[in-house]
N, C-alpha and C positions, 0 to 999 in steps of 0.2 A: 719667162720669169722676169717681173720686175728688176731695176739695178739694187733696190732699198732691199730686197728678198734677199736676193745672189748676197748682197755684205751685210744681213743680217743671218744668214745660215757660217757665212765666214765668222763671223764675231763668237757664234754660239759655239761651234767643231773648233775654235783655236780656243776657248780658256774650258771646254769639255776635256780636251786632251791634258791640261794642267790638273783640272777638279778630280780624275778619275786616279790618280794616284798622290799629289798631292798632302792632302788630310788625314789619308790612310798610313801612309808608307813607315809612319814611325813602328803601327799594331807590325806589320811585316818585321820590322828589324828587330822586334823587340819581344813579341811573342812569338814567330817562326823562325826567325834565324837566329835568336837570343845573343846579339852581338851589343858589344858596347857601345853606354851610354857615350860615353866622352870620344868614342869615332863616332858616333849617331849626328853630334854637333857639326862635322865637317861637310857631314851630307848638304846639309842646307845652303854651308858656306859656298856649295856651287853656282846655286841660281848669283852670289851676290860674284863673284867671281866673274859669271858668264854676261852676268850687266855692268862690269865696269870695262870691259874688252871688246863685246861684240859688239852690241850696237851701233858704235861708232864706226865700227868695221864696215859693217853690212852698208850702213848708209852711205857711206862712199860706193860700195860696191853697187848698190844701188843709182846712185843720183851720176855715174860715170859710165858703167860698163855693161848693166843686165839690167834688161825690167823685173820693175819691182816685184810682179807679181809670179814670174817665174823663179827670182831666188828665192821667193816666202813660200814656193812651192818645192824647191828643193833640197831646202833647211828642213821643212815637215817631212817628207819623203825619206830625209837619211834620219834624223830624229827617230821617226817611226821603228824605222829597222834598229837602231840601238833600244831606244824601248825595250823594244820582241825578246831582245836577247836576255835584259836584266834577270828573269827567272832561272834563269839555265848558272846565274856564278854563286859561285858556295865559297865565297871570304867576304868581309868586308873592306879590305882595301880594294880590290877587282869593284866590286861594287862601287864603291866610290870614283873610278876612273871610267868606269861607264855612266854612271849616273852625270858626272860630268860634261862624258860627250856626249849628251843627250841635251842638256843646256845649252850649252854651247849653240846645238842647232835651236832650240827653244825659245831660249831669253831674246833676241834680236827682232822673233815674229813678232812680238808684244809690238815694237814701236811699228815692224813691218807693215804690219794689218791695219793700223793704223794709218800710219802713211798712203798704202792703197786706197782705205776706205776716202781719204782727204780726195785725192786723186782725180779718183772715178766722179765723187759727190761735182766735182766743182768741172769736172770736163760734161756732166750732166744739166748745170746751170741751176744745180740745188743749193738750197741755203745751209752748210754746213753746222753753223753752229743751232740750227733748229731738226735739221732731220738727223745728226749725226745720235747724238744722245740715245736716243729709242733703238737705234740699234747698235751701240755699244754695250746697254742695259741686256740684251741678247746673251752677251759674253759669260757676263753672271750667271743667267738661266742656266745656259752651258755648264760652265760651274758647278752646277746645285745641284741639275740631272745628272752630272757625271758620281758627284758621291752622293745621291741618291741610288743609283743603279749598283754600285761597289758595293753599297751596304745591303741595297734588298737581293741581292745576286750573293751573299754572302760570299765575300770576296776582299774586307775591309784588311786581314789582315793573308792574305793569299797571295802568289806571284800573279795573280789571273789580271790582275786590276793595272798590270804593266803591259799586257794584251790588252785591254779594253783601251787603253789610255792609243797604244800603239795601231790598233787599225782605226781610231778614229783619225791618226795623225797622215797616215795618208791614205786614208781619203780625201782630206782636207787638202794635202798636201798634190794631187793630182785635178781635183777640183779647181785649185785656184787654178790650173794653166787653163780654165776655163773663162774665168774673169776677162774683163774689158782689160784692154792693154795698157801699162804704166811704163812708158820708156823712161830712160835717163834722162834726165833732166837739165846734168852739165852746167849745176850751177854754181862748182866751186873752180874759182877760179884757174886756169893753169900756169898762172905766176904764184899762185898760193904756196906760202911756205908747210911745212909738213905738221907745223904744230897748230897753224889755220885747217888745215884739211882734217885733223882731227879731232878739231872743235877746243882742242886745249889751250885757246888765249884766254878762252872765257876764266880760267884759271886767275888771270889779275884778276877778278873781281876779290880775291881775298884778299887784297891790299884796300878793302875798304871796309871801315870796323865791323859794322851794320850789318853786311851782306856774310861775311867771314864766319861771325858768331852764328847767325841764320843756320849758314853749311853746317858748323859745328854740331849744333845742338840736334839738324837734322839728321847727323848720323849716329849721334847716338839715341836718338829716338828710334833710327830704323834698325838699329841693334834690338829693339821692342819688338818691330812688327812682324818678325815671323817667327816670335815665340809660342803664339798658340797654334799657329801651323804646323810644328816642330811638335806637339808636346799634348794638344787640346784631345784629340780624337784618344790617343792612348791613355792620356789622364781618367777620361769618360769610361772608358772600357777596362781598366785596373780595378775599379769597382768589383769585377767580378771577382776579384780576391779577397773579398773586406763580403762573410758569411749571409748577412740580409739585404746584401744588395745583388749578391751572384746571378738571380735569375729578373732584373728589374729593366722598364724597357731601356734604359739609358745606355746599360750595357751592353744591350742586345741593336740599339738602334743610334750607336752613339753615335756615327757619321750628318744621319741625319738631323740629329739634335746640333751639333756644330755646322747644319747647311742653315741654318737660321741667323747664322753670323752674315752669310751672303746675303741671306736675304733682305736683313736690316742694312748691311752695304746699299740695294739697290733703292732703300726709302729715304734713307739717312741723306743722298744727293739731292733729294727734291727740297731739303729743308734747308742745304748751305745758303743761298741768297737772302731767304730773311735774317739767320745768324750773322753773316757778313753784314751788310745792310745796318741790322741793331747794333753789334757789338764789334765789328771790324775785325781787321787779319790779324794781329796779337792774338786778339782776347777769344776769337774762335781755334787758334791754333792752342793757345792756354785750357780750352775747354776738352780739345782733341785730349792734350796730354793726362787732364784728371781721367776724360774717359778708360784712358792706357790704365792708370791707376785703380778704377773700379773695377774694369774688365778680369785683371788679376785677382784683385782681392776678393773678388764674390767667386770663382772658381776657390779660392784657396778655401773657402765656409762651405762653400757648396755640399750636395751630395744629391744619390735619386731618392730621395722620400721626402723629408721633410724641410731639404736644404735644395730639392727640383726650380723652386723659383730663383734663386740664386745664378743656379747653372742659367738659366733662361737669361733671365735677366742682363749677365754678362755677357750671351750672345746678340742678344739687343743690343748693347752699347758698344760694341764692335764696330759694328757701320757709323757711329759717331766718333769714333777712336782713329777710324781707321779713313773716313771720306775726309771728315775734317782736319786733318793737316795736310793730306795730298793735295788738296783743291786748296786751301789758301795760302800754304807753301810755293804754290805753281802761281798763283794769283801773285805773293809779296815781288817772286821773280821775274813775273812780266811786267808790272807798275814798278822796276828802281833796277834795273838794266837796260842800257845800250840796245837797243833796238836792232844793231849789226851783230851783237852777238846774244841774242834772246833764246835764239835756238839751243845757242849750246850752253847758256847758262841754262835750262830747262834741264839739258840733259847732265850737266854737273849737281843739278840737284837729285835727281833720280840717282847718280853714281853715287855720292852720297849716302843717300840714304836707304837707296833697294843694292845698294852695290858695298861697300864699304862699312856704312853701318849693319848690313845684315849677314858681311864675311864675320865683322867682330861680334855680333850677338846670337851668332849657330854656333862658332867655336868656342866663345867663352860659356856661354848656357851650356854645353856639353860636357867639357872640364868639370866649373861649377857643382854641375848635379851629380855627376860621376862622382866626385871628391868628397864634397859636403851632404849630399842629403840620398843618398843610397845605401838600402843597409844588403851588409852580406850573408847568406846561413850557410854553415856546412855539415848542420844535422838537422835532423827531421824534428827532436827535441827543443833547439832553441826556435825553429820557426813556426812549431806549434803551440810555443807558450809565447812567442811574440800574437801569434792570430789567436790564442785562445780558442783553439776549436779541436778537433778530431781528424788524425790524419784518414777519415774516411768520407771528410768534408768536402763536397762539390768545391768550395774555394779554395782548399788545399790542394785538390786534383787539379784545379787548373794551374796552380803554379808550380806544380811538380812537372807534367804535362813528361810520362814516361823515365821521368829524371830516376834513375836505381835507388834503392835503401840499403845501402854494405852493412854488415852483419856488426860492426861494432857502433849503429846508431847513424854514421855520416853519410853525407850524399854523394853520387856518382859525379855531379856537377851541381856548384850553388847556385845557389835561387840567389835572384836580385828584388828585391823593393823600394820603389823611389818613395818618398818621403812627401806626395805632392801639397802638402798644406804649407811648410815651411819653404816648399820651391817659387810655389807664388806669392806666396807671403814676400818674397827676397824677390821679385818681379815688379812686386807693386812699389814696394817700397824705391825699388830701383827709379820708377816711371813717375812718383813721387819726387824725389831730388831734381829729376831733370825738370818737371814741371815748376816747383819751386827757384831753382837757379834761374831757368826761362825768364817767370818774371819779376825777378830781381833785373837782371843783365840787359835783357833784351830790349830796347827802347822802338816801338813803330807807333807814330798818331793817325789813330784813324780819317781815312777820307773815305766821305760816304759814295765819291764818284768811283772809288775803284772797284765798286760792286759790277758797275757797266761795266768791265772787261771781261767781266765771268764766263766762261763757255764750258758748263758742266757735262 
């Protein structure tokens, strides 16, 4: 096999193993294990948890003591086996401490594979910034097949999709001890003090206005970005409790209908160079945030009939939401830092924003919805004249889903209803203010040469 093969099957089995649980996991907590919304929030807080800790971690342990390509083998391997387990816990806090160490091993492959693929490309005498791309675009495939197969394996809301997720992960995870060798590198120094070694000087950068506010605003943007993650697939599939939409394809194939988010991800990166180019790093990171803004708000109008282009629509503009600020955020980073410490301002921006902004917008989105916009029944009477329908109603059975009927009218266990028009209504509006303060606050003039640094 080719070397472009070998780290194109790598790219596609490490974000397969993310996409196969990923999008789903809310239907699981929320239709099978019926646990709360507001721990539902903390779940997420892990991935952001596991990237402001590990990866710094790893890369040391990496660039010092193990090749690369056996610790991103042995991260997958224990990963995997915690996986396996998740189906077998019956609480939500046990959940939550696995599901973390399952991060733990996960989030650090993200830069891992990465790093490898650099590696390998350039010990090959390949042009990185031209062969790399095509098979990072792999990664997404990966992705898309993976909840694609959850939903047509009907598994979207099943512990099975933590098995799917979990033998893809080693495999992967024994595969790479196949890969071309990545030693240490030992390129931090051994006079290095410990807050160079772990990349935290780049830290004084917030002693400069410009750059400071940048961080700022980055995290609370990425308090944004894993809100449809957290929320999109279950929102699709809640449908089936609202009477003329219970049997409609959206409900029945909702994973799929939000892998078009991915897919518009991997179109939306061929277009950043002319946006950059025309309108510069601002004004395309300004375009990123309205996108956050429509994304929400056409879910919140949405529905599967006659509000179906809405739902579309705002999976379309996800890949413009979501490519357009990583890529000229990464761009403002590379053109207006210190070249000795580029790296690890890269990676303080990533902390930021996949790390800190996205610990504060799983656990406040969590609270949030739990508090404000979830209604509670604890009779068959008030939640049949909230649905307006017949407790012999397919949308009624599915939210009763065995729940008893005690002989004076109440329920064995209440039903929960989130509210999701006014949740993203209060999402947009959220991704709204920041976009507006942005460009108030935020001052960068474009130069049309910093397009030439772009390595999409």
């Amino acid at each position: 096999m080719s070397i472009k093969f070998r780290l194109t099957l790598m790219s596609f089995l490490q974000f397969f193993v993310w996409g196969a649980w990923l999008i789903t996991v809310a239907n699981y907590w929320f239709d099978t294990k019926h646990w709360s919304g507001a721990e539902f929030g903390a779940i997420f807080s892990t991935l952001g948890f596991s990237s402001i800790v590990m990866p710094a971690l790893t890369g040391i342990i990496a660039d010092k003591y193990i090749n690369a390509e056996k610790l991103y083998g042995i991260l997958h391997i224990c990963g995997g086996l915690i996986l396996a387990y998740i189906p077998q816990v019956q609480d939500s806090l046990t959940f939550f401490w696995v599901i973390f160490a399952a991060m733990i091993c996960y989030m650090p492959t993200i830069s891992l594979s990465n790093s490898i693929a650099y590696n390998i490309l350039k010990s090959n005498d390949y042009d990185v910034v031209k062969v790399f791309p095509p098979i990072r675009v792999w990664g997404t495939i990966g992705f898309i097949a993976a909840m694609w197969l959850t939903n047509l394996s009907d598994n979207k809301a099943s512990g099975n999709m933590f098995y799917i997720s979990a033998v893809a992960a080693v495999i992967l995870g024994i595969y790479s001890f196949s890969l071309p060798k990545c030693p240490p590198q030992k390129l931090i120094s051994e006079n290095a003090t410990l807050i160079q070694k772990l990349g935290l000087d780049a830290f004084k950068l917030f002693g400069t206005y410009k750059i400071a506010l940048f961080f700022i605003f980055s995290m609370f943007l990425g308090g944004a970005l894993q809100l449809t993650n957290m929320y999109g697939d279950v929102f699709l599939s809640d449908f089936k409790n609202v009477p003329q939409y219970t049997d409609s394809f959206v409900v029945k194939y909702s994973t799929i209908i939000m892998s078009i988010s991915q897919i518009s991800e991997t179109l939306f990166i061929l277009a950043i160079p002319f946006f950059l180019k025309r309108f510069g790093i601002k004004q395309v990171m300004l375009i990123s945030m309205v996108a956050w803004v429509l994304r929400f708000a056409l879910f919140s109008y949405g529905n599967p009939v006659d509000g179906l282009w809405m739902i579309i629509v705002s999976c379309i503009v996800y890949g413009m939401a979501f490519d357009f600020f990583n890529i000229s955020g990464s761009l403002f980073v590379e053109t207006t830092t210190d070249s000795k410490i580029r790296s690890s301002a890269q990676g303080l921006f990533m902390m930021m924003s996949n790390g800190f902004g996205a610990v504060m917008g799983s656990i406040v989105s969590g609270l949030v919805i739990d508090k404000y916009f979830t209604l509670k029944f604890t009779t068959i009477d008030s939640l049949l004249s909230f649905l307006k329908t017949d407790v012999n109603n397919v949308a009624v059975k599915n939210l009763l889903r065995g729940n008893e009927i005690l002989s004076d009218n109440s329920l064995k266990n209440a039903v929960f209803i989130k509210e999701w028009q006014p949740i993203w209504l209060a999402f947009a509006i959220y991704a709204l203010i920041i976009a507006i303060l942005f460009a108030i606050f935020f001052k960068h003039k474009h130069n049309p040469d910093e397009v030439a640094n772009v390595s999409h």
